[in-house]
C-alpha positions in Angstrom: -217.7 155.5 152.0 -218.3 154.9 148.1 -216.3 158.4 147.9 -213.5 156.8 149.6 -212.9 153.7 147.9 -213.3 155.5 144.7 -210.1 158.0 146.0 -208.2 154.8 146.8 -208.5 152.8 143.8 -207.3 156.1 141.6 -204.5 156.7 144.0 -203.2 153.3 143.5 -203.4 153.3 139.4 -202.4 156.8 139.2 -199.8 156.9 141.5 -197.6 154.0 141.5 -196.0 155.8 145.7 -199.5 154.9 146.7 -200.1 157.3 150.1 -196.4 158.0 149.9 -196.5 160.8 147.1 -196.9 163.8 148.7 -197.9 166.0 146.4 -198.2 170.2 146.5 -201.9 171.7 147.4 -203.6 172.2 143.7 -203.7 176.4 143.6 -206.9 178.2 143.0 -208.5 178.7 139.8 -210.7 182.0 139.2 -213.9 181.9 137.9 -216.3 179.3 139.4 -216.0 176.3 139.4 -219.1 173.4 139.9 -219.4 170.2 139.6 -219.4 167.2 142.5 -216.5 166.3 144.5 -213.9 163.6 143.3 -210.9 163.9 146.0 -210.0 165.2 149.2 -209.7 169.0 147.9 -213.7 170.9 147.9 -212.0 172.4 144.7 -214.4 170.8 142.0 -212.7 168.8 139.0 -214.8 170.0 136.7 -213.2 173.2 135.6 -209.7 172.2 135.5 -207.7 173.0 132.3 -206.7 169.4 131.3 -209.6 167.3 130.3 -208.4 164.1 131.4 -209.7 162.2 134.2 -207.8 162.6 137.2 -205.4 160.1 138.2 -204.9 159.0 134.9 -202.7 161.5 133.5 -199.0 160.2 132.8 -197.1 162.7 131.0 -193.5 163.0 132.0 -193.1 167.0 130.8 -194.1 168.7 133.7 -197.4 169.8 132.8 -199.9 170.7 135.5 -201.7 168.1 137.4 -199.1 165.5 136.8 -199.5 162.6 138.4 -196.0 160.4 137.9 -192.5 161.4 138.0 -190.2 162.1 134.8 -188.3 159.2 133.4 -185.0 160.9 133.1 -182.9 157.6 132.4 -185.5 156.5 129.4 -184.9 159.9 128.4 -181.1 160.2 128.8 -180.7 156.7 127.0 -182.9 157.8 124.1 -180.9 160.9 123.6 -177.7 158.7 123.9 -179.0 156.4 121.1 -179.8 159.0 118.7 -176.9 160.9 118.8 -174.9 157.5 118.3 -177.5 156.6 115.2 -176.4 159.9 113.5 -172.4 159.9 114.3 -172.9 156.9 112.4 -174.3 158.1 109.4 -172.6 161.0 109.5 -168.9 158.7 109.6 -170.6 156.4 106.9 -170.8 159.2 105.0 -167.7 160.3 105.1 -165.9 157.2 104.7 -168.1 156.7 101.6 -166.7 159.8 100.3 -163.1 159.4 100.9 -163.3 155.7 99.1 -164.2 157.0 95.8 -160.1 158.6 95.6 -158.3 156.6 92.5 -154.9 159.2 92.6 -152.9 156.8 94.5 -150.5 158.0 96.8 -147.9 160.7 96.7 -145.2 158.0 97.4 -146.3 156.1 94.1 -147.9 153.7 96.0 -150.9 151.7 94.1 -153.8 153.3 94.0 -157.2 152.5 95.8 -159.5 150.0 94.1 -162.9 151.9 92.0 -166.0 151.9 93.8 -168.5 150.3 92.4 -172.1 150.9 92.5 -172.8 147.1 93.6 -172.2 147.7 97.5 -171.8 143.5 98.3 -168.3 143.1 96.5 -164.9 144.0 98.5 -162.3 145.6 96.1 -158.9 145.4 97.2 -156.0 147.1 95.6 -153.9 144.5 94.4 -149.9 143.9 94.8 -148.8 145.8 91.6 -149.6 148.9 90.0 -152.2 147.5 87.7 -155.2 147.1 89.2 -157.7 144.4 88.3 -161.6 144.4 87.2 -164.0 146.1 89.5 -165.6 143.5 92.3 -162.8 141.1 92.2 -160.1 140.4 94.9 -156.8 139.8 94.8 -154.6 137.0 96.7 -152.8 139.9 99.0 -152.9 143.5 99.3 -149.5 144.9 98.7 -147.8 146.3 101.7 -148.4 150.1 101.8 -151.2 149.9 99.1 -154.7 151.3 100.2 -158.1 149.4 100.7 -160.7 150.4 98.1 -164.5 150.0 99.0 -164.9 148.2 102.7 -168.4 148.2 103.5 -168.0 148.1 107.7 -171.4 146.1 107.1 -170.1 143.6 105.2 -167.3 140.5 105.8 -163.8 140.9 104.7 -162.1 138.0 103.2 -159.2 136.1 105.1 -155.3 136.8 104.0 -154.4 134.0 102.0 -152.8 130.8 103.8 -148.8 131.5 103.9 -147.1 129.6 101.4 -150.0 129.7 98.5 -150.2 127.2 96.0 -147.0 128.1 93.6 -144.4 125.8 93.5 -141.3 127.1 95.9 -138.6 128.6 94.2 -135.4 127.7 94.6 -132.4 128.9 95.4 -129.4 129.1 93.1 -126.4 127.9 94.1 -123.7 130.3 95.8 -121.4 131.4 93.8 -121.6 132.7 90.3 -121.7 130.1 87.3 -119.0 130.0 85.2 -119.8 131.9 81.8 -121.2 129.8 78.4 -122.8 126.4 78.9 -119.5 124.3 80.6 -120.2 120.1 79.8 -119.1 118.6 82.9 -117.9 114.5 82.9 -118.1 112.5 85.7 -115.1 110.3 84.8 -112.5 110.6 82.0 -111.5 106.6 82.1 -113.6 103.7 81.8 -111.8 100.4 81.6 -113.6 97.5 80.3 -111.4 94.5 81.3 -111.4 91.5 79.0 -115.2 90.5 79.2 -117.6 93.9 79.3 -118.9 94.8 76.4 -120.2 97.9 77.6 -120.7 101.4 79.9 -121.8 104.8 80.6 -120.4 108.1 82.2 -122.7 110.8 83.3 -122.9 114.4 81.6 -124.5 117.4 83.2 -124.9 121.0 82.4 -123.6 123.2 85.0 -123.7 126.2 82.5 -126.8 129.2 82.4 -128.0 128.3 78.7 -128.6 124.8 76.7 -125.9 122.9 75.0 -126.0 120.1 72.4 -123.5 117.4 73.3 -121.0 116.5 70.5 -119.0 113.1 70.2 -115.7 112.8 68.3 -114.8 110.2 65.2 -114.7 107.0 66.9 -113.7 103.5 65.1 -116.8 101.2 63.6 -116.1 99.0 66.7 -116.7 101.5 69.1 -119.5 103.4 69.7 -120.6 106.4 72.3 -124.3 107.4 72.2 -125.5 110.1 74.7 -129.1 108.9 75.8 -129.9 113.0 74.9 -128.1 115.4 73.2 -129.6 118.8 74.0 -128.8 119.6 77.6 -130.9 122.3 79.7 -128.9 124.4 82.4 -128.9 122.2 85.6 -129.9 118.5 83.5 -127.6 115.3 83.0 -127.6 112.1 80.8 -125.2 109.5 80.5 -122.8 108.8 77.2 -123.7 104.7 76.8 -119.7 103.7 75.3 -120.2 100.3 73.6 -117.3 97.6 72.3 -117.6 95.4 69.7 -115.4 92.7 70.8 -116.2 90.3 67.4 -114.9 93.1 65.6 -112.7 94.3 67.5 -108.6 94.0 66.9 -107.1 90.8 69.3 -105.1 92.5 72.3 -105.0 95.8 74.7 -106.6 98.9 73.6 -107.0 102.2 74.6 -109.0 104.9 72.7 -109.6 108.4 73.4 -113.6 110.1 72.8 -113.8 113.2 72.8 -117.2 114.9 74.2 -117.6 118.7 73.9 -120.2 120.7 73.8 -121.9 122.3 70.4 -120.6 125.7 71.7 -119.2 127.1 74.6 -116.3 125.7 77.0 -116.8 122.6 79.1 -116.2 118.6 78.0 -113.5 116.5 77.7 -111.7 113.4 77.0 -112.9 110.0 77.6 -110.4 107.2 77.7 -111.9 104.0 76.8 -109.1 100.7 77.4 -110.2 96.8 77.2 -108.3 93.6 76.5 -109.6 91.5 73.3 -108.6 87.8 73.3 -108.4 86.1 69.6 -111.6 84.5 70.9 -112.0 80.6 71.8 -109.8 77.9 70.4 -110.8 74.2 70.1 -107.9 72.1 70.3 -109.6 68.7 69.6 -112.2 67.0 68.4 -112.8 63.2 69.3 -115.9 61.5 67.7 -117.0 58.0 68.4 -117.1 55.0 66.8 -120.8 54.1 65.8 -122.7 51.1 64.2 -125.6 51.3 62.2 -128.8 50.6 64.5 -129.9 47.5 62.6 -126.8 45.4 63.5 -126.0 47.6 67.2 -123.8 45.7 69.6 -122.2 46.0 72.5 -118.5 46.4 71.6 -120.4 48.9 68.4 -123.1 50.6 69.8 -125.2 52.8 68.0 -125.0 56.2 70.2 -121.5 57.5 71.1 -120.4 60.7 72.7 -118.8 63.5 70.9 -116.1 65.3 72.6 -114.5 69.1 72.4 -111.7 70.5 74.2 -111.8 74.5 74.1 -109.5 77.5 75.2 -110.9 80.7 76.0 -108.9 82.9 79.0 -111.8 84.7 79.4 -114.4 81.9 79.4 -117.1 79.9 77.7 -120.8 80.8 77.1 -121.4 77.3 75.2 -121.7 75.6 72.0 -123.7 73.1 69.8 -123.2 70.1 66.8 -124.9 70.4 63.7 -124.9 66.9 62.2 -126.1 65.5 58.5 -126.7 62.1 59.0 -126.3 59.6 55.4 -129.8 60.1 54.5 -129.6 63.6 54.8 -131.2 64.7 57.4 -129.9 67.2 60.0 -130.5 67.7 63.5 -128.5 70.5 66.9 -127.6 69.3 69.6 -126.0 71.5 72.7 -122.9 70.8 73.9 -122.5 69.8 77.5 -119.7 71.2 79.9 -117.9 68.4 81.2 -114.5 69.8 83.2 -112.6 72.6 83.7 -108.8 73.3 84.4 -107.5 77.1 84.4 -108.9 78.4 80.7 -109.6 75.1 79.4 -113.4 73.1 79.2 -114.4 69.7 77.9 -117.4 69.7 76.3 -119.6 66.8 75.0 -122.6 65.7 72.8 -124.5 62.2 72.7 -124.4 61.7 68.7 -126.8 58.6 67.1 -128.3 56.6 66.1 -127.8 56.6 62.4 -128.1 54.8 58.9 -124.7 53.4 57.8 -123.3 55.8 55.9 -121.1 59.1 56.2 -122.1 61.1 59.1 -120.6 65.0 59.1 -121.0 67.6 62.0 -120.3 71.5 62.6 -118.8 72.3 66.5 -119.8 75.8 67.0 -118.1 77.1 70.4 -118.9 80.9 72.1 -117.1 82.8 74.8 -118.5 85.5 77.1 -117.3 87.9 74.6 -119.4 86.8 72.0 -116.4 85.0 70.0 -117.0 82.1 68.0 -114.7 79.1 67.2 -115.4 76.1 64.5 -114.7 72.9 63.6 -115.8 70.7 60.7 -115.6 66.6 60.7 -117.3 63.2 59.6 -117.6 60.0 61.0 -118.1 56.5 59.4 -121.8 54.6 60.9 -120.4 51.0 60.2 -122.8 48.6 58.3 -123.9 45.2 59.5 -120.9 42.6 58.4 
């Protein structure tokens, strides 16, 4: 019974098919064998070949007095792996070796970037013919141009975002520009009426080179500044024309500027017209009758108002009264605008009090074109009777 339970307990860690596994009668062995029994065979175990207890024995060759079956997918998958391990190397190799080609292409394409003995850097052949230092990339392979090292091992930097970070070109205009460095005008006229002082026409360059803008003789009176002279291909400025109406002759004119450039074709003429009025005229002066302020009365006060009639057709800024009083002392006052009618005004001043004496004043009247107009008087400040 102990013989039994002992043939059990091996058949069920020996043989994983238990009472299943049927297995071929063990064939005789010559010479004689001893020893005590240890299955159901009377063949003793003793003189068996393999030294290993029985039951035990788990080798998947085929040997004699096997006890489990070959493994053949373990084996078929190892096989598999191996052979995939060396087609590996064996392509690494290769690759390796057909890197290392710095020739370039028969189509005079750019050659391959250098390997380098540092195995972490990508080189990649850059866009022109030159190639940059070993272990650095540039933005974007050219098209047609090969790869240099690429580890399969190791990442390979993204293409560059489309675009990059140059400023867009742009596109020159249809049409081919006209030859030399043409100076275009906005506007040959400019008409300043008979009040502005001042205006400005734009200049560009529409030529392919710089130009220096050049200004003709012009009277003292008149001047016409360009706000920069040197002009790059494609670039403006304006030509600032200023009149001197003070100086300026009385009535219509109409003067021609030339602007031209330094060199080359391009410019023109500039036709500058205004209307300069002689300027204001005062056509009367009324002063009042004053009393010294010590012996003031009603029908003789000591304050009176001061009144100026003017002519200007293009009309009146203002104007002030310098008086000396008797004693010598001086003092401004502004004139006030009173009325209107067409191009005449009526201005007054408030002059007094004063010592009784001789009191003088200076009218000083300005139009919108900067023209002056003047009148000198006196007054007698009564003394007490």
């Amino acid at each position: 019974m102990d013989d039994g339970r002992r043939r059990g307990g091996l058949n069920r860690r020996g043989n994983a098919a238990g009472a299943r596994d049927v297995r071929p009668p063990t064939p005789p062995l010559s010479g004689p064998l001893t020893g005590p029994l240890t299955g159901p065979s009377t063949i003793p175990l003793t003189g068996i070949r393999a030294a290993s207890p029985s039951g035990r024995h788990r080798s998947p060759w085929g040997t004699s007095g096997r006890i489990l079956r070959p493994r053949w997918g373990r084996i078929a998958a190892g096989t598999l792996m191996a052979v995939a391990i060396v087609g590996g190397l064996v392509g690494f190799a290769l690759l390796s070796a057909g890197g290392g080609n710095t020739d370039g292409d028969e189509d005079g394409s750019a050659p391959a970037a250098h390997q380098t003995d540092d195995t972490s850097q990508v080189t990649v052949a850059g866009p022109s013919a030159t190639a940059g230092p070993p272990g650095t990339a540039s933005a974007s392979p050219a098209p047609g141009s090969g790869l240099g090292l690429l580890p399969t091992m190791l990442p390979v930097p993204p293409p560059p975002p489309p675009g990059g970070g140059a400023a867009p070109r742009v596109a020159p205009p249809a049409g081919a520009r006209p030859p030399g460095p043409p100076l275009v005008l906005a506007r040959t006229g400019v008409d300043l009426g008979s009040v502005d002082s001042t205006d400005s026409v734009d200049l560009s360059n529409t030529g392919s080179a710089p130009l220096t803008v050049r200004v003709g003789a012009l009277p003292s009176w008149l001047t016409a500044v360009p706000r920069a002279s040197r002009l790059d291909p494609g670039y403006g400025t304006q030509l600032v024309i200023t009149l001197d109406r003070v100086a300026a002759p009385v009535g219509r004119l109409d003067v021609p500027i030339e602007v031209t450039p330094a060199s080359g074709g391009g410019g023109g003429t500039i036709r500058v017209t205004a209307v300069v009025t002689a300027g204001p005229r005062i056509l009367s002066v009324t002063p009042p009758s004053l009393r010294a302020q010590d012996c003031a009365t009603d029908g003789a006060p000591a304050t009176g108002t001061l009144t100026v009639e003017v002519q200007d057709p293009v009309g009146m800024a203002g104007g002030t009264v310098a008086v000396t009083g008797p004693d010598g002392a001086t003092a401004t006052l502004a004139l006030s605008l009173d009325s209107t009618i067409d191009d005449r005004s009526t201005w007054t001043a408030q002059l007094g009090p004063s010592p009784a004496g001789v009191l003088g004043y200076t009218v000083t009247v300005k139009d919108l074109n900067n023209r002056v107009a003047t009148h000198e008087g006196s007054l007698t400040v009564a003394t007490c009777s």
